[in-house]
C-alpha positions as CSV (number, residue, x, y, z in Angstrom):
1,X,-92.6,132.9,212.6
2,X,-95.2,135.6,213.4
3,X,-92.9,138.6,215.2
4,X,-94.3,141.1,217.1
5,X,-93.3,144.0,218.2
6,X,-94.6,146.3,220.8
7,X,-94.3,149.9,220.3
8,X,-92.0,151.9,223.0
9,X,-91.8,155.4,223.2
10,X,-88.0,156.5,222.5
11,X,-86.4,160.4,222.7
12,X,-87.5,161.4,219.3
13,X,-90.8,160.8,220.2
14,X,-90.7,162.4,223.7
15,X,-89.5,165.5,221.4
16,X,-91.9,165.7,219.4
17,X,-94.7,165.3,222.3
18,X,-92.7,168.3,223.8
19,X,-92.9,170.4,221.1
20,X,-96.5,169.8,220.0
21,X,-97.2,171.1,223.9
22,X,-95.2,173.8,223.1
23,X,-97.4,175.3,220.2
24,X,-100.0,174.4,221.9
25,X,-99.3,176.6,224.6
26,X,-98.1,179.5,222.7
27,X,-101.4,179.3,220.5
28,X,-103.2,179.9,223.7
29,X,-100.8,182.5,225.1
30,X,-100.8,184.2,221.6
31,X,-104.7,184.1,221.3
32,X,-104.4,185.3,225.1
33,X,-103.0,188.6,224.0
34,X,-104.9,189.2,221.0
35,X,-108.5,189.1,223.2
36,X,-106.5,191.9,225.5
37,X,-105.8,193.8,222.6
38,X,-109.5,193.4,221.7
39,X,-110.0,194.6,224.5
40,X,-108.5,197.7,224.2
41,X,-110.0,198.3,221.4
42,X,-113.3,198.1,222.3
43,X,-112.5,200.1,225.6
44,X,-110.8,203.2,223.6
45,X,-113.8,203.2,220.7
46,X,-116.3,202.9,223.3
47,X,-115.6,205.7,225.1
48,X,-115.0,208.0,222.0
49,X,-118.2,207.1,220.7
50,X,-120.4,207.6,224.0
51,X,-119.6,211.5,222.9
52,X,-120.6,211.0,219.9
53,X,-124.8,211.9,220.3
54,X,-124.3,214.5,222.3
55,X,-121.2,216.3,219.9
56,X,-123.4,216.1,216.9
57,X,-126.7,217.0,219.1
58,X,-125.1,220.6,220.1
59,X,-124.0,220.9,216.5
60,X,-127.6,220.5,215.3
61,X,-129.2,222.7,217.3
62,X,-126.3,225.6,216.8
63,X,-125.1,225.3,213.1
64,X,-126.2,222.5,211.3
65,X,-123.7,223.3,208.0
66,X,-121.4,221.7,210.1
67,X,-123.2,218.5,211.3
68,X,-121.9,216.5,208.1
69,X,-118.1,217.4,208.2
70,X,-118.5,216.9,212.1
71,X,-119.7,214.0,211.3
72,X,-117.0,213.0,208.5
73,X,-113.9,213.9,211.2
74,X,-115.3,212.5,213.9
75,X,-115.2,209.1,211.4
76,X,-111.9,210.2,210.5
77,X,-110.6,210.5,214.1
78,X,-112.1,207.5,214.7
79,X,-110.1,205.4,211.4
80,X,-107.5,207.0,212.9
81,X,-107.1,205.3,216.4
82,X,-108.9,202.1,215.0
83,X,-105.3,201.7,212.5
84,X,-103.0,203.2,215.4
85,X,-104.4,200.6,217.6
86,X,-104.5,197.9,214.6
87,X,-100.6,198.5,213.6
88,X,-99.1,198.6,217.1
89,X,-100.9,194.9,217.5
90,X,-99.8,193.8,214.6
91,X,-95.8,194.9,215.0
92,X,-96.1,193.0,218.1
93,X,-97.2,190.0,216.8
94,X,-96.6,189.2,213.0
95,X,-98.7,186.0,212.8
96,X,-102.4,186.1,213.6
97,X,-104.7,183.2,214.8
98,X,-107.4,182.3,212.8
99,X,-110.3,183.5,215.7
100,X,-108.2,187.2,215.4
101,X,-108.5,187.0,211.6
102,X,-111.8,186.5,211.7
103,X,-112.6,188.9,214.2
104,X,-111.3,191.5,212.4
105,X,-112.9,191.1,208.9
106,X,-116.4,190.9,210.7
107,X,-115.4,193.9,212.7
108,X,-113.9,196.0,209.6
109,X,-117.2,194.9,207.3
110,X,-119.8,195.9,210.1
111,X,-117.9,199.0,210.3
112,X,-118.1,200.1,206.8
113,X,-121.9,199.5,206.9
114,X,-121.8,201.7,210.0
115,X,-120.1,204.4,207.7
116,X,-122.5,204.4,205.0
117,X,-125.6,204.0,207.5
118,X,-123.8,207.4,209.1
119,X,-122.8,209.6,205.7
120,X,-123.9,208.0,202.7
121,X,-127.6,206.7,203.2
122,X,-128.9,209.9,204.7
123,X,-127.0,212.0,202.3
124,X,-129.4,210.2,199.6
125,X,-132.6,210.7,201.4
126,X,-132.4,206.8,201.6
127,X,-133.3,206.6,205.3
128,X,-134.2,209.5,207.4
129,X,-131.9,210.8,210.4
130,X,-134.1,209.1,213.2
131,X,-133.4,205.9,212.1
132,X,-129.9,206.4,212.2
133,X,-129.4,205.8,215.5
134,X,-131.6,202.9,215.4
135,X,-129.7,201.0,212.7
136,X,-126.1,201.6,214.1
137,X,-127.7,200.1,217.3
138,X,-128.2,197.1,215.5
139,X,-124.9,197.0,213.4
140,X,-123.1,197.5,216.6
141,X,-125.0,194.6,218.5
142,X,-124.3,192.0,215.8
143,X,-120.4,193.0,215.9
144,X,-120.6,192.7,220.1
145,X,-122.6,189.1,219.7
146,X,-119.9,188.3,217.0
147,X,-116.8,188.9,219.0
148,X,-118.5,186.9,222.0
149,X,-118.8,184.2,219.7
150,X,-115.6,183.9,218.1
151,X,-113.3,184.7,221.3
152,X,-116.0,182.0,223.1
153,X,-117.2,184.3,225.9
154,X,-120.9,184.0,226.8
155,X,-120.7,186.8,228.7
156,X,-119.7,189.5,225.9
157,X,-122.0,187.7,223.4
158,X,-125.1,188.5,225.5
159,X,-123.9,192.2,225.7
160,X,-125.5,191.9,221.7
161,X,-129.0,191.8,223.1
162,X,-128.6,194.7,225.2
163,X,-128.0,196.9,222.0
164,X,-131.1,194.8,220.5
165,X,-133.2,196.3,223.1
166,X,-131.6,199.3,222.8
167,X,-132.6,199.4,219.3
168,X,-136.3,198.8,220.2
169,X,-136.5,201.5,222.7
170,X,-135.1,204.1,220.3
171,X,-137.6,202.9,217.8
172,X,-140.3,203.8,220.2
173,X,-138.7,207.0,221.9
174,X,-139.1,210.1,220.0
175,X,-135.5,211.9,219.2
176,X,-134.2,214.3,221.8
177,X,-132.0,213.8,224.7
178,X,-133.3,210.5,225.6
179,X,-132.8,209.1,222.2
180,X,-128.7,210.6,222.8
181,X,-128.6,209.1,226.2
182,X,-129.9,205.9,225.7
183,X,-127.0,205.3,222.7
184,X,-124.4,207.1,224.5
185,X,-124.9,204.7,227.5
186,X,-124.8,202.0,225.3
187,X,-121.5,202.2,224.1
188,X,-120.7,202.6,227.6
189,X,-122.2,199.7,229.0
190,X,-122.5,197.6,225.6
191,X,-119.1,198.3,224.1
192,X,-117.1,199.2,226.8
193,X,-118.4,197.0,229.3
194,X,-117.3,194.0,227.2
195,X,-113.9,195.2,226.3
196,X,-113.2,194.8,230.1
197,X,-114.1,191.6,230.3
198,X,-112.2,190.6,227.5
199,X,-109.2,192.0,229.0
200,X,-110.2,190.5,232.2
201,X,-110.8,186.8,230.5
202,X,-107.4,186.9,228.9
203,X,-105.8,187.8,232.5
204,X,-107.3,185.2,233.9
205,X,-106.6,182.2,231.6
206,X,-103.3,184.0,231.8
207,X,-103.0,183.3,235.4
């Protein structure tokens, strides 16, 4: 005799619905917290490295045997508040999400590039000091497209193409003051500007 028998939902299986939810929710709570403390980052960096043109412009014109070991602690400062800020995320939170881990490999490798594009390159006569700027314009845009990307705001991404152009128009303007203005106001409005919305994004979805 052909038996059938239709399928009925009993406690164990109500559990195990309630617990999926459960990760589910505290995946997005936990990837929540980790765009804020992107955030921060980006906010903190940003506004450290705004100074940067115009710190190593008044060392050039005064002394300029001190331009490359400004130059080497102002990268060291920087390291500095990058792991401070790095370590105290990850004591809060010992498991990261994938998105996070991601994030912060293309972040650290785009960084070293910007390093060696800063100290090593010039150093070597293997690019000249004007095109300094120019290339950490681009390095920086591809890390601020990136983090749009993985984090899957639109609105950060497009922040990318403002250091693109940014790029072009210190390709075009001689170096001086404008040169130092135009990157100093894009880490304000292309680095910083982005780390607030992150912050703001992750408030809102945690609303």
């Amino acid at each position: 005799m052909l038996q059938i028998n239709f399928y009925k939902e009993g406690p164990m299986d109500q559990n195990n619905v309630q617990q999926e939810i459960a990760i589910v929710r505290e995946m997005i709570e936990k990837t929540r917290r980790e765009t804020a403390e992107s955030g921060n980052f980006f906010i903190v960096m940003g506004l450290l490295c705004s100074l940067f043109p115009w710190v190593m412009g008044m060392l050039a014109k005064g002394n300029s045997k001190l331009f490359m070991p400004a130059i080497i602690i102002f990268i060291i400062i920087g390291l500095i508040i990058g792991f401070i800020i790095s370590a105290r995320d990850e004591k809060k939170e010992k498991v990261k999400t994938y998105a996070k881990a991601i994030q912060e490999k293309c972040l650290g490798v785009c960084g070293l590039v910007c390093i060696m594009v800063v100290t090593l390159f010039p150093m070597l006569n293997a690019i000249p000091w004007s095109a300094v700027p120019i290339i950490i314009s681009l390095l920086v845009g591809i890390m601020v497209f990136q983090t749009g990307i993985i984090n899957e705001l639109e609105s950060v991404a497009r922040f990318g193409f403002l250091w693109f152009a940014g790029a072009i128009a210190m390709a075009i303007i001689p170096e001086g003051i404008i040169q130092m203005a135009i990157i100093s106001v894009l880490f304000l409005a292309g680095w910083v500007l982005p780390g607030l919305i992150l912050k703001k994004k992750c408030s809102n979805r945690g609303a």
